[in-house]
N, C-alpha and C positions, 0 to 999 in steps of 0.2 A: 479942366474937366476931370471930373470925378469916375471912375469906372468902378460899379459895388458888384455882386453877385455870382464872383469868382469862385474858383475849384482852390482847394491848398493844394502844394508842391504843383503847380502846374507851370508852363509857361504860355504865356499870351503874345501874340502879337499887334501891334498898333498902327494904323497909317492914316491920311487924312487925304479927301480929295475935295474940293472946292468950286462949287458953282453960283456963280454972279446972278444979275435982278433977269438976266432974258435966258439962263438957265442955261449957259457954257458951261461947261464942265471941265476941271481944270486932268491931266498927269496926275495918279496917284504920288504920294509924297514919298518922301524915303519911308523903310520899314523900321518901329523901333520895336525891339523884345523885352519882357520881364518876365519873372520865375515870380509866384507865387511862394510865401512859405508854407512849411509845414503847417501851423497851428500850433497853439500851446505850448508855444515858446520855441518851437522846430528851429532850426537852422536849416541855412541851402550852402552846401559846400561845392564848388564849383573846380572838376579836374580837369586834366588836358595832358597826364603822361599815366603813367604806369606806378611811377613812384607815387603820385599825389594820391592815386586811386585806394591804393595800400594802405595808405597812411589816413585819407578818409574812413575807410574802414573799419579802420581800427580804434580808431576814435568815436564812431556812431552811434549815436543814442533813440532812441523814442523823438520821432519828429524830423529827422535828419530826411535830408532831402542831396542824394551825391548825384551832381548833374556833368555829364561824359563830354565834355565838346567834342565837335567831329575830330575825328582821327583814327589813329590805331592804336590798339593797347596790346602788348606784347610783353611776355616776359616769361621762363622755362619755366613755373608752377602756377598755383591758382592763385585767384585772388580769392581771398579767404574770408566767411565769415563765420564765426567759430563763439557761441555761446552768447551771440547776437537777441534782444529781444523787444522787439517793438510791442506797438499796443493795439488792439484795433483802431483807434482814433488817429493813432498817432506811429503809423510804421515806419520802420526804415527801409527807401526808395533809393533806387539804383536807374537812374535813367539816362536816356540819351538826350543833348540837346535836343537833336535835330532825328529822329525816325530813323534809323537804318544806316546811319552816319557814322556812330561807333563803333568800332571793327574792334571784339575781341579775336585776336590771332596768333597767329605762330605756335608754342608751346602752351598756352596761357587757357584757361577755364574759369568758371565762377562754383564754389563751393561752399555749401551751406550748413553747418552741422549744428544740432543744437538750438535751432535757431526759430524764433517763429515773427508773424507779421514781418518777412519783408516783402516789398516790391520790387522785382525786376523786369525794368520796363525799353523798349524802342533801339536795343543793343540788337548788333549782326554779330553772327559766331560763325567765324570760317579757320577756328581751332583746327588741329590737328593731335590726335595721342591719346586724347583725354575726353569724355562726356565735354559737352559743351558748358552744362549744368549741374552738379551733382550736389541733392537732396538728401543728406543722413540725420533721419533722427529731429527731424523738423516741421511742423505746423504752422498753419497758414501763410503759407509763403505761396505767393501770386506771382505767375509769370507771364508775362502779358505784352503781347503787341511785339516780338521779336521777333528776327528773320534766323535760321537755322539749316546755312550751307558750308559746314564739315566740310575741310579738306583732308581728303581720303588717305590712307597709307597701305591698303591691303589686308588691314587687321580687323578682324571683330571688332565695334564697337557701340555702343548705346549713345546716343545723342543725348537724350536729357532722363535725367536717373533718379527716380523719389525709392527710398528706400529705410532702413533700419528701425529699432524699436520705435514707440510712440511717433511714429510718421503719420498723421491723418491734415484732413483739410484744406489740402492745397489745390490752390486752383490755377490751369494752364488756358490761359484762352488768348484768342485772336492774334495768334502767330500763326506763321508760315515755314513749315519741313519739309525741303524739298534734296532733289537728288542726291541719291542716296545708295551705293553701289557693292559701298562691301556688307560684309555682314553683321547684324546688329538690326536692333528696333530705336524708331525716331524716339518714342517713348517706351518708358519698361519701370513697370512698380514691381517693387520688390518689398519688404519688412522686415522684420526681424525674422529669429529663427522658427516661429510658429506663427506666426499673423501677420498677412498682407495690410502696409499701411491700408487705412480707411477713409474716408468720406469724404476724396476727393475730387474733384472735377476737372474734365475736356471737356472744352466749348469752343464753339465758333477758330477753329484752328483748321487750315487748308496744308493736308497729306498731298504731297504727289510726287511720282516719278520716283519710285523706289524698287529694284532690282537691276540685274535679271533672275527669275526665279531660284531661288535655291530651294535644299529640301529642305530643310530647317533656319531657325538662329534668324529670322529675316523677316517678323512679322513689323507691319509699322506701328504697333501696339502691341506690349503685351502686360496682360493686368495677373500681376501672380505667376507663379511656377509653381511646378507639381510640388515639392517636397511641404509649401502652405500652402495647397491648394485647396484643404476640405476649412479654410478658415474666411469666414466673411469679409470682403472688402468696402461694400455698400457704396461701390465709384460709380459713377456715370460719368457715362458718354454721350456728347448731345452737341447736336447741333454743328456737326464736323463735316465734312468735302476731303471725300479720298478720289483722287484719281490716279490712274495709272499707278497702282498700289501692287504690285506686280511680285514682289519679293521671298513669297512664302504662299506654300497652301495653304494657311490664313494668314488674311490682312490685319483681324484683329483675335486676338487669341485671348480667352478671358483663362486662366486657372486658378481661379478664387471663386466664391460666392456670393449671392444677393448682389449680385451687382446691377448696373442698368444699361443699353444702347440704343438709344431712342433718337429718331428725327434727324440721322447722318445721311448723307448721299454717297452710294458709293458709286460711280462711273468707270467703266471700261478696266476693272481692278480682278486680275487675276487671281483667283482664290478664294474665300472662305470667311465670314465672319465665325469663329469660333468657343463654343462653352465647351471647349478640351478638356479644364479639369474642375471641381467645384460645381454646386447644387444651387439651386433657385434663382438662377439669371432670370434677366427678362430683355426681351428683343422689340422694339417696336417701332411702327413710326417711321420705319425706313426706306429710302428709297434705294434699289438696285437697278441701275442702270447697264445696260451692254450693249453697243451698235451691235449684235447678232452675226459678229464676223472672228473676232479677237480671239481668240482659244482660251477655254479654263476658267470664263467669268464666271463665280457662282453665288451663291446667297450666302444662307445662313446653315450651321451644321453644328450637330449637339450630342453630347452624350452627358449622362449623370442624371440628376434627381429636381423634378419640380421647376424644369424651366418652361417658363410663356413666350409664343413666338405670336405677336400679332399686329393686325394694322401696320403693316409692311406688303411693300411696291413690288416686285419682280418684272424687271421685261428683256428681252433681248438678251439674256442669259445664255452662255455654249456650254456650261460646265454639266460632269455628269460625274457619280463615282462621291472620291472627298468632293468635288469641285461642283456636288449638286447645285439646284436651287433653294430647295429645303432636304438636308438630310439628317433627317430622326435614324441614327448610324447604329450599327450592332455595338454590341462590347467585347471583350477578352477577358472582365472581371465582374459580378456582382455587385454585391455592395458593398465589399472591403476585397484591397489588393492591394499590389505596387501603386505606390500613389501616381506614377509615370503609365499606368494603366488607362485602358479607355473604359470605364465604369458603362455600366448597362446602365440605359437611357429608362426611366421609370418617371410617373404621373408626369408626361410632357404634353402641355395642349397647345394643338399648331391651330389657331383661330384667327379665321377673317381676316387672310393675309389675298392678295391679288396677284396673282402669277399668269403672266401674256406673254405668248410667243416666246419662252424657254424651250430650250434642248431637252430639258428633264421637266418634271413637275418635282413632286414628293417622293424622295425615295425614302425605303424604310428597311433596315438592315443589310444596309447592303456590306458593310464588313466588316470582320471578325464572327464569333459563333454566337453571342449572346441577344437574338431581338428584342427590341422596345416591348414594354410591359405595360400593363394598365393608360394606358395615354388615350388621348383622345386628338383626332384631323375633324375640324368643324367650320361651317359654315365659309370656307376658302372658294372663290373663285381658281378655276382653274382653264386656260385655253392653252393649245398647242396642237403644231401638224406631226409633231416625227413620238415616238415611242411611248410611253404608260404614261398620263398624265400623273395615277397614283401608282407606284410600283414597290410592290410586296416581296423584298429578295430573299427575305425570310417571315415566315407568317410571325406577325407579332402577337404575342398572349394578350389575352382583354383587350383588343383594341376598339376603343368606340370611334365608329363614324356617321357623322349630322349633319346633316342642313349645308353641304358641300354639292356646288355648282361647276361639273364639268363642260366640258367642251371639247372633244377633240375634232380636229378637220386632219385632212390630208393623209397624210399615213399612222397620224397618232389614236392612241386608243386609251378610254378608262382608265384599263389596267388592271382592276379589280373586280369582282363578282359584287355588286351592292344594288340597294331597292333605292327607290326614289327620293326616299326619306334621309337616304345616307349619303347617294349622291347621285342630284337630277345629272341628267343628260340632257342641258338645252342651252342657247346660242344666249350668253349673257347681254347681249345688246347692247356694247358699248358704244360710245361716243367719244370722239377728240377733244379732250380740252386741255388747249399747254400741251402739248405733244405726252397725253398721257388716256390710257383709255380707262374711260369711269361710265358710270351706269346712266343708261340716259329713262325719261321719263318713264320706257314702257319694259323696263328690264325686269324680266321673273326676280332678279335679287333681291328686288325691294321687298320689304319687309317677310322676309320669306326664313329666316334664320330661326334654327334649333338649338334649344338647350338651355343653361344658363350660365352665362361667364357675366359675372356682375363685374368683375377689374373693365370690361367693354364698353366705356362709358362714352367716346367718342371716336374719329375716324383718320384717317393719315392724315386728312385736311384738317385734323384737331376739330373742328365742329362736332355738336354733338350728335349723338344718336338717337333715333325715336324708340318711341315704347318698346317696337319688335323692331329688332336691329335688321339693318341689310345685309345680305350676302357680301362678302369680299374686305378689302380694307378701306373702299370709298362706300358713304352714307348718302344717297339722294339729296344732292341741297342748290338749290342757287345764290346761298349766303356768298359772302364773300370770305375765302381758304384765310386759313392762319398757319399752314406747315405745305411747304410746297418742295420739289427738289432746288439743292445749292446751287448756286452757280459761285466763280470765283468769287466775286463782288460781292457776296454775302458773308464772307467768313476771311480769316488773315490779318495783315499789319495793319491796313487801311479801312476795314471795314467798320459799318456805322458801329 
């Protein structure tokens, strides 16, 4: 029997099972395995110690294929790959036979420098001393489908490291980062000395169980540091599951620019999505989750120039302070300072985000002396019983407010002096659906939106929007959703 229609560098498994004329069915048969090659003449090199691994390595061309049998690989440095350079068609892959089976360990890490198109695929890192991964000076390099449990020594450390000059395009997806105690971020881009690597991507990667809080050094992300942080990194983030992300008052700390965070879930995650340092983020698409018990859960918080916060979930939030649900934050600096400064928040528009049953709504300068400037709070869903749905700690200059739908019950209030126009006061009329509250047929939100944000083209369910958009981050539809909140099983080593 002929088998056509295979993946290169893959491995396949084989078995037969057998049923006679009255349709018995026989015991599947033994299992047999084969590896695909590369293509284009690729080879598949096949290791089983530490030494062979090296020694693959170092010999690896365009096509190679270095397949890990179970075990453990151990050795006091890295395995190295150092001036390495595949093709798109034709990378150089690092895998495990068997998922989770190959233990890099002890002293030992993988290091990349120089190097672009490789694969690093289905390896466990329970390293010690060193990044598990470390990225210098390297391009398209994919790291995919790896488990990432560090054994700890009490030191700062970064788990997996993209960094130095001409760093762009690497992509981290469908792995799992889990406990995580000292201090150090699961991931941490860095660049050269003025420009944060670029246009890379996180996808489908399950964050959890990382702290116990500290004040700093302890984000499970962080994109940039101040010293590049007025230089564009154009990364996104998408499609990621934080929980119990506990580590830092932010989870994810952007300080770079133009970058993206769309369509993550974050549950029961102490702390902050943060635009700390750097200009024209965009937020969207995301879901915050809090059982409404845990202390400190918060959203998103921004300071600097032309960041979009929209089409984003809020519920069950306790954070208030850093640890709001949305906070548009004062500054200590204008428009130039200590780049380790918190820049005044300018042209920030917070639109048609949904916030339910939060501790906090909006706050708006709540510290340092510099308020938000020219920004606009628009067309947002807002419900809650306890304190200012929208709360003003300092009057912001120019601030426009539209087509924002409060709600306070219980002890909460407004917050703010505004007309109807800027923000009704009426019962958005949700409904349950998926343990999520969205707008049912007879909701004033529908089509009720002010203004024009043309980037608003559809809604956290990804469906689109109609002519006159709805109030909040959900659009009236009974289509059937295309971005819902993560669950484990949507994202990590095993997911589709």
């Amino acid at each position: 029997m002929v088998v056509g229609g295979l993946k290169p560098s893959t491995t396949y498994y084989f078995a037969m099972r057998m049923t006679d004329e009255a349709n018995n069915a026989s015991a599947i048969s033994n299992v047999a395995s084969a590896a695909t090659t590369s293509g284009s003449g690729g080879s598949v090199v096949n290791v089983s110690t530490s030494e062979d691994l090296d020694s693959a390595l170092s010999s690896a061309a365009p096509g190679t294929t270095i397949i890990l049998t179970d075990g453990t690989y151990k050795k006091s440095g890295s395995f190295a790959i150092s001036g390495k350079n595949g093709t798109a068609a034709n990378p150089i892959t690092i895998k495990a036979a068997n998922r989770d089976q190959a233990v890099i360990s002890g002293g030992a890490n993988i290091t990349a420098t120089k190097s672009s198109y490789i694969v690093i695929e289905g390896l466990k890192f329970t390293n010690t001393g060193n990044s598990a991964i470390k990225l210098t000076s390297s391009n398209n390099i994919r790291i995919t489908r790896n488990h990432f449990r560090l054994t700890e020594d009490g030191n700062s450390l970064r788990w997996l490291y993209i960094g130095g000059a001409n760093s762009h395009h690497n992509r981290i997806d469908h792995n799992l980062f889990e406990d995580k105690h000292d201090l150090g971020n699961f991931i941490t881009f860095d660049g050269s000395d003025t420009q944060v690597s670029q246009y890379d991507i996180v996808e489908y990667n399950h964050f959890r169980n990382i702290g116990p809080r500290a004040t700093n050094e302890m984000e499970a992300i962080r994109v940039g540091w101040s010293n590049i942080s007025m230089s564009d990194g154009y990364i996104t983030l998408q499609y990621n599951l934080f929980e119990d992300c506990d580590g830092d008052p932010e989870i994810v700390s952007f300080k770079s620019g133009k970058n993206i965070f769309r369509y993550n879930t974050i549950r029961n995650s102490q702390g902050v999505v943060s635009s700390r340092h750097g200009n024209g983020n965009s937020f969207y698409g995301n879901f915050f989750l809090g059982d409404g018990s845990k202390p400190d859960l918060g959203g998103i918080r921004i300071y600097g120039q032309d960041h979009k916060v929209y089409n984003n979930y809020f519920e069950g939030l306790t954070g208030s302070g850093y640890d709001a649900t949305i906070a548009v934050d004062g500054g200590d600096v204008d428009t130039s300072g200590a780049l380790n400064s918190h820049f005044r928040v300018y042209r920030a528009e917070i639109v048609n985000n949904t916030l339910v049953n939060n501790v906090t709504g909006i706050e708006i300068g709540k510290n340092y002396s510099l308020a938000p400037k020219d920004s606009k709070i628009a067309n947002n869903v807002i419900t809650g019983s306890s304190k200012k749905l929208i709360n003003e700690y300092k009057m912001p200059d120019n601030m426009t407010y539209e087509g924002n739908i409060v709600y306070p019950t219980g002890s909460g209030a407004v917050g703010i002096t505004a007309s109807a126009s800027q923000a009704a006061v009426a019962d958005p009329l949700f409904t349950t659906v998926n343990g999520l509250q969205k707008l049912s047929a007879s909701s004033p939100a529908i089509n009720a939106s002010s203004g024009s944000y043309t980037y608003v083209t559809d809604d956290m369910d990804r469906l689109p929007r109609s002519d006159v958009n709805d109030v909040g981050a959900d659009e009236y539809s009974t289509a059937s959703i295309l971005n819902a909140p993560l669950v484990s099983e949507d994202v990590g080593i095993n997911a589709p």
